[in-house]
C-alpha positions as CSV (number, residue, x, y, z in Angstrom):
1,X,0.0,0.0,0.0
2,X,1.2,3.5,-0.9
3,X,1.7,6.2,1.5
4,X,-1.0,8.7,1.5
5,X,0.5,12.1,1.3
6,X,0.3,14.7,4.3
7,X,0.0,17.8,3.3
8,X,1.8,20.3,5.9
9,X,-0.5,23.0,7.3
10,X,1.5,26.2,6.8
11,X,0.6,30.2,7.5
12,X,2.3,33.1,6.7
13,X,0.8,35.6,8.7
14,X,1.6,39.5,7.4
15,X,3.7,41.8,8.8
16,X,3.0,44.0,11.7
17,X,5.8,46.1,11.3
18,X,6.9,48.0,7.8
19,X,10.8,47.5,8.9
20,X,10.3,43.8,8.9
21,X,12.0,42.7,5.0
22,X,11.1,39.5,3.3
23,X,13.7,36.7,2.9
24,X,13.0,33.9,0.7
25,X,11.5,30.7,2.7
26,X,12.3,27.1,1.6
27,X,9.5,25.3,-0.2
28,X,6.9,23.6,1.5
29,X,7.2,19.7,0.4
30,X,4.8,17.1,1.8
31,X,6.1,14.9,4.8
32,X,5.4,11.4,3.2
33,X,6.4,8.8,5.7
34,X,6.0,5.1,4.9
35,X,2.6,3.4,6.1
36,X,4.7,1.7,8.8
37,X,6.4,4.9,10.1
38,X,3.2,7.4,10.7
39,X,2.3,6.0,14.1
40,X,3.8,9.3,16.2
41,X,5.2,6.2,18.5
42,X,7.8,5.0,16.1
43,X,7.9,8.7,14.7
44,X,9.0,9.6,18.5
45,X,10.5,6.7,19.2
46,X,13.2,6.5,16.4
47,X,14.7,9.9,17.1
48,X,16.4,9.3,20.5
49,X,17.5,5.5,18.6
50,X,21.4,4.9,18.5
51,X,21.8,3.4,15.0
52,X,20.9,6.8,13.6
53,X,24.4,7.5,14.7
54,X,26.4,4.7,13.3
55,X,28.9,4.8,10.1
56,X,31.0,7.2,9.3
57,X,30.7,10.8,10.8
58,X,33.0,13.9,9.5
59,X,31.4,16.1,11.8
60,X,32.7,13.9,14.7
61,X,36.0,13.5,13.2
62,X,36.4,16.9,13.4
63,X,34.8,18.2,16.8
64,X,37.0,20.2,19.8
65,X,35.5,20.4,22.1
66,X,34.8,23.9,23.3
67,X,34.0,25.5,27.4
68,X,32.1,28.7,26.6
69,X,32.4,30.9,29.7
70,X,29.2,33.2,29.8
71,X,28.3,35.7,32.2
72,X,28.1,35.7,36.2
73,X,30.8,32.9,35.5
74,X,28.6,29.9,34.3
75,X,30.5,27.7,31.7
76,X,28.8,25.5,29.5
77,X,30.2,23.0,27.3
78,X,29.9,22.6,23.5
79,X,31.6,21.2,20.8
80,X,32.6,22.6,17.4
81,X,33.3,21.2,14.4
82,X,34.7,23.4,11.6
83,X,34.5,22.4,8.3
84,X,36.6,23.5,5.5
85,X,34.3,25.2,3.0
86,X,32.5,26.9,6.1
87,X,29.1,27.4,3.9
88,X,27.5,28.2,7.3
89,X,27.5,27.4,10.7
90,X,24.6,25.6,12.2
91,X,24.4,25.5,16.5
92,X,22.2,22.9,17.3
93,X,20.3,23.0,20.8
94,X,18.9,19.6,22.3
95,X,15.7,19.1,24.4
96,X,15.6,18.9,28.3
97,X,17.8,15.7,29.5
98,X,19.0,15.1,25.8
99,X,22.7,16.4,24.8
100,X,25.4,17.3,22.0
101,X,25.0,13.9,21.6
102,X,21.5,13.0,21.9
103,X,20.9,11.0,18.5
104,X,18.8,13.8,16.6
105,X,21.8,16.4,17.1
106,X,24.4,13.7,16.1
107,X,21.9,12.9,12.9
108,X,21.6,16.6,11.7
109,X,24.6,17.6,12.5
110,X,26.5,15.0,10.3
111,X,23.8,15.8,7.4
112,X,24.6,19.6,7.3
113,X,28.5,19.0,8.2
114,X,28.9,16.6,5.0
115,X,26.8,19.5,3.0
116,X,29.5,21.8,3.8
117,X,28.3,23.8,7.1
118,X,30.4,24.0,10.5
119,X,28.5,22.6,13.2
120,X,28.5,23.9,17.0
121,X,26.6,21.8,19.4
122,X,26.1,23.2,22.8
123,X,25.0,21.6,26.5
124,X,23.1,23.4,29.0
125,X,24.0,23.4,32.1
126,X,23.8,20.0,34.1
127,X,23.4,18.1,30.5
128,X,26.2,15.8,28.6
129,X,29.5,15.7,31.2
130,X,29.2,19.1,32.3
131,X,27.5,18.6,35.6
132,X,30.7,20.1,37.2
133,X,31.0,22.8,35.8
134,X,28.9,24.9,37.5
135,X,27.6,24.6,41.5
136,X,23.9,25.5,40.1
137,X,21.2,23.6,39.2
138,X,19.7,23.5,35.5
139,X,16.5,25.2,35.2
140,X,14.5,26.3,32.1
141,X,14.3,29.3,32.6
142,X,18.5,30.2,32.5
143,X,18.2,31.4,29.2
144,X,20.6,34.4,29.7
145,X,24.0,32.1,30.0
146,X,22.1,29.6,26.6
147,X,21.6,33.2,24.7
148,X,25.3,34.6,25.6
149,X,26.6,30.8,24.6
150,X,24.8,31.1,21.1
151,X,26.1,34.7,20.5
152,X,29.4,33.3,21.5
153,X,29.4,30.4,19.5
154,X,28.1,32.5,16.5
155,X,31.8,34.3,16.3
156,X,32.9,31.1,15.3
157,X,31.5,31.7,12.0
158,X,34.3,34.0,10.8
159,X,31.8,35.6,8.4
160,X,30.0,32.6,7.2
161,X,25.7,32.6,7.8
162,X,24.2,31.4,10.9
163,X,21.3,28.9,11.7
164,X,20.1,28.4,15.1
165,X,18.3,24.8,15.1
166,X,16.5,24.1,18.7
167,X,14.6,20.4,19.6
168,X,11.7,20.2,22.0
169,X,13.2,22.6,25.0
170,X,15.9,23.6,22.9
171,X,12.9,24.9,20.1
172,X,12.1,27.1,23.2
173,X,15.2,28.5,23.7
174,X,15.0,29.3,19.8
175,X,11.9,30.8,20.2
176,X,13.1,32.8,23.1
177,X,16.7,33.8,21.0
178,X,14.2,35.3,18.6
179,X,11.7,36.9,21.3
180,X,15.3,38.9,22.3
181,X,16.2,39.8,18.6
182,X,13.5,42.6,18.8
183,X,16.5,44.5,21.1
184,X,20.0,42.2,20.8
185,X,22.0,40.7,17.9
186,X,23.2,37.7,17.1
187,X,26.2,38.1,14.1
188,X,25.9,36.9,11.1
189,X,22.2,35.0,12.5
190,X,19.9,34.5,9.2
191,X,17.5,32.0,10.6
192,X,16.2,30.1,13.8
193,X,14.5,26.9,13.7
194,X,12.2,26.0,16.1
195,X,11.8,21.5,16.1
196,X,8.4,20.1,17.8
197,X,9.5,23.4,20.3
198,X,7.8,23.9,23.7
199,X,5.8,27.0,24.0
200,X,3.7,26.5,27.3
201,X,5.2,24.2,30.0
202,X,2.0,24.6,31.5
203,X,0.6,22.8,28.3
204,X,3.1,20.0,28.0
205,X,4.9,19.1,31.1
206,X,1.4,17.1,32.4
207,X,1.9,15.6,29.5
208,X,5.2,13.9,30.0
209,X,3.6,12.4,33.4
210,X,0.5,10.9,31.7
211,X,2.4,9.3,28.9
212,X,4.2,6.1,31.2
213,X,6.9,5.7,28.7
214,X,7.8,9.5,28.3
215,X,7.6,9.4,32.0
216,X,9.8,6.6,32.5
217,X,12.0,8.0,29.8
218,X,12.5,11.4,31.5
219,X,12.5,10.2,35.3
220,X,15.4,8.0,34.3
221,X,17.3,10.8,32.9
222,X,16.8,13.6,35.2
223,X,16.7,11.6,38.4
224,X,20.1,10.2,37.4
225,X,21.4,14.1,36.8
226,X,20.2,15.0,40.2
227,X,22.3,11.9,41.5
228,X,25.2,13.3,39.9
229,X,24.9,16.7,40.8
230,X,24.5,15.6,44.5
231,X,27.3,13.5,44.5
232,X,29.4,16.3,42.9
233,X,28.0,18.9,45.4
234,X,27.2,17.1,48.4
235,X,27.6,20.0,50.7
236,X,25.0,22.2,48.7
237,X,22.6,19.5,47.9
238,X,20.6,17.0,49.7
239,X,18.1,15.0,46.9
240,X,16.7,12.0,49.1
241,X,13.5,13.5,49.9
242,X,12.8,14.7,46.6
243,X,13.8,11.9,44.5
244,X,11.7,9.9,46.4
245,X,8.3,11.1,44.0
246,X,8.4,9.1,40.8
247,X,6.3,12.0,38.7
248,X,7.7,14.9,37.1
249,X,6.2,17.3,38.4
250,X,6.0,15.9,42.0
251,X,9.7,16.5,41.6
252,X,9.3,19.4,39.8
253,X,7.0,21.0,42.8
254,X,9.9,19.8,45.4
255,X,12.3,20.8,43.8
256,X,12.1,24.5,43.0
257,X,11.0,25.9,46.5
258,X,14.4,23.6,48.0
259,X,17.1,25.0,45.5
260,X,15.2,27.8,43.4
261,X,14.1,31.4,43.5
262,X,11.0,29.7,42.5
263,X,8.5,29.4,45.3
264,X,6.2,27.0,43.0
265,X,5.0,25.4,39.3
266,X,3.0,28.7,38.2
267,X,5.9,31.3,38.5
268,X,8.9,28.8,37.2
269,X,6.3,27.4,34.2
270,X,5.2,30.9,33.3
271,X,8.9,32.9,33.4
272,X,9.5,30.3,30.0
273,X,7.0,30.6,28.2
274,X,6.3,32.0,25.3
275,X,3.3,33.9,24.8
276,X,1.0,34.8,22.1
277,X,2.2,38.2,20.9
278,X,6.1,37.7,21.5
279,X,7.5,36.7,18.3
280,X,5.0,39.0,16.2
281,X,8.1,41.9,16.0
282,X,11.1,39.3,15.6
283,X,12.9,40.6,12.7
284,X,14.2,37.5,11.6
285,X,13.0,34.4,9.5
286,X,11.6,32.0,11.5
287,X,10.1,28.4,10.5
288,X,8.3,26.2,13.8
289,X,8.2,22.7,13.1
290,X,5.7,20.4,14.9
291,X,3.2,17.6,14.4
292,X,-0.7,17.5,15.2
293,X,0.1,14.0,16.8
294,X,3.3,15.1,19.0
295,X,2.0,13.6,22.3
296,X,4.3,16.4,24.4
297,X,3.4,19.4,22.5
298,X,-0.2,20.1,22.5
299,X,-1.2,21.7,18.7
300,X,-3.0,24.5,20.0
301,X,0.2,26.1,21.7
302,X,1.8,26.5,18.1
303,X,-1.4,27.7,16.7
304,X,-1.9,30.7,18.8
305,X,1.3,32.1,18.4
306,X,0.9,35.4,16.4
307,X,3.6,35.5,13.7
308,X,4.7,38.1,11.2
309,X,5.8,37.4,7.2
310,X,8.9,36.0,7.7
311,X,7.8,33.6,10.2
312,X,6.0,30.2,9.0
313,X,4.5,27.9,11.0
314,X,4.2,24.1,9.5
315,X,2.1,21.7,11.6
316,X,2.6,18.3,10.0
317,X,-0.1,15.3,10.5
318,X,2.6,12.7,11.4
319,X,5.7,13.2,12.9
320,X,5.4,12.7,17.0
321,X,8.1,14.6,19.1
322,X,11.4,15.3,17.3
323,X,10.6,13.0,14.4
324,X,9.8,13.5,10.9
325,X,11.0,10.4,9.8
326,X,11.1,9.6,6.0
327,X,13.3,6.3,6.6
328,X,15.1,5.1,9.3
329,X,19.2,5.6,8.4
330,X,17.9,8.8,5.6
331,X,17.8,12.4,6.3
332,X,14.4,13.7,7.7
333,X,12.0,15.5,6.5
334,X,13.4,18.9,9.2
335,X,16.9,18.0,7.5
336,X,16.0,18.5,3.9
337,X,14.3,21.8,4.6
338,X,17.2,23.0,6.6
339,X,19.3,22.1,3.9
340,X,17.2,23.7,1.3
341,X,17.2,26.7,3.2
342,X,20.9,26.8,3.8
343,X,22.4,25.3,0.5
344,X,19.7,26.3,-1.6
345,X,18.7,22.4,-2.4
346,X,22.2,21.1,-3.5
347,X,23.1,18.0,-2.5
């Protein structure tokens, strides 16, 4: 049986502001996943799978690894990986718990790297091996040291364009770069991408907790950061209690009146997220990726978002969390419009 074809929902809403200039955005192609591969499961699924990463990898080859020191003295980790021809430089931000070398990074990385672009792939605070590099906690909402880290990394383009590429957490970050861009620059920046991003933690993190294997997934991870950080900072932290709840936002509740300047849910969920109006002036391309089956991201979230012309919003049928799957060891669908938009469809 033949895959039926999706066609992507996309809208281009117009300009608020005069100053705001076009720039030409990559075609819109249809997502056409095989039969097997629709089921936002498997979409989901395959994206956090290790044999995506196997074979050979350039980008790898040529990776230093880089400690960004950002302001108030917070260092975060990344690694670069210059390439040659230097068509562009592409940072890549992972979702909460993920990595420089979650899968999905690794993947898209390599794809754009063997194109021709330099690749920078950073960690957050408390994610990859960095855990002790910094006495703090990670929380969502440190987006200044994640911002000054991008605009860091961005110098390492030595003229070239730059792409800002965000998953999941890291989509909210994006979103958040280009909230800022209304009053700071990023050199040399040309266009943020914004993958199955959060908008409203208030919409998705419930969401991770009713989902058992997302749940499981995540408690795993950030239960076993916690572990780490303790162990590393054993006079500043004391996790027993806390790690005790096996829900994310039990945790979550404990956790932010202990070690936070958060005294609950509702301030730390609302000081990162992005509301309605906030992108509407960003004077940059945008294009928001994300899938009307993505059991994390609820649809309505991207649909209220007020855009202006250089913004597009695609909201596939298939594609679960991070997906977008068009065959398991081929690029994805995200990959080929990245590269579109970067190399102007050259292969």
């Amino acid at each position: 049986m033949s895959a039926t074809v999706q066609q992507p929902r996309s809208e281009i809403l117009p300009a608020k502001e005069p100053r705001v200039e076009r720039e030409d955005l990559p075609e819109i192609t249809p997502f056409k996943p095989p039969f097997w591969m629709r089921s936002a499961f498997v979409q989901t699924a395959i994206a956090s799978m290790k044999f995506r990463k196997r074979g050979p990898n350039p980008m790898l080859d040529a990776a230093e690894e880089r400690i960004i020191e950002c302001d108030d003295g917070v260092r975060l980790l990344g690694s670069y990986s210059p390439n040659p021809e230097n068509k562009a430089l592409v940072i890549f931000l992972h979702g909460w718990e993920g990595s420089q070398d979650s899968t999905y990074v690794v993947s898209s990385g390599r794809h754009m790297y063997e194109q021709g672009a330099s690749v920078f792939r950073l960690n957050y605070r408390d994610h990859g091996n960095s855990h002790h590099l910094n006495e703090g906690v990670f929380y969502s909402t440190l987006f200044n040291e994640v911002f000054d880290a991008v605009k860091q990394a961005a110098t390492l383009a030595d003229g070239a364009p730059v792409y800002v590429v965000g998953f999941s957490l890291g989509g909210n970050f994006a979103l958040r770069i280009a909230r800022s861009l209304r009053d700071l620059t990023i050199r040399n920046l040309k266009h943020i991408v914004a993958i199955s991003p959060v908008v409203d933690p208030w919409g998705a993190s419930p969401l991770v907790d009713q989902n058992w294997l997302y749940r499981r997934y995540f408690m795993k991870k950030w239960t076993k950061s916690l572990r780490k950080k303790e162990e590393l900072y054993p006079h500043i932290y004391d996790f027993s209690t806390i790690l005790a709840e096996n829900r994310v936002l039990d945790i979550t509740q404990k956790l932010l009146p202990a070690y936070s300047d958060y005294p609950d849910m509702e301030s730390y969920f609302n000081a990162y997220r992005v509301d309605p109006h906030d992108l509407e002036y960003c004077p940059l391309p945008i294009s928001i990726i994300t899938a009307a089956d993505d059991g994390m991201i609820p649809e309505e979230d991207i649909e209220k978002l007020v855009l202006n012309k250089n913004a597009r919003r695609i909201i596939h049928d298939h594609g679960g969390h991070n997906g977008f799957f068009q065959s398991l060891m081929g690029p994805t669908w995200y990959d080929d419009y990245i590269s579109d938009m970067i190399f102007g469809g050259e292969s």
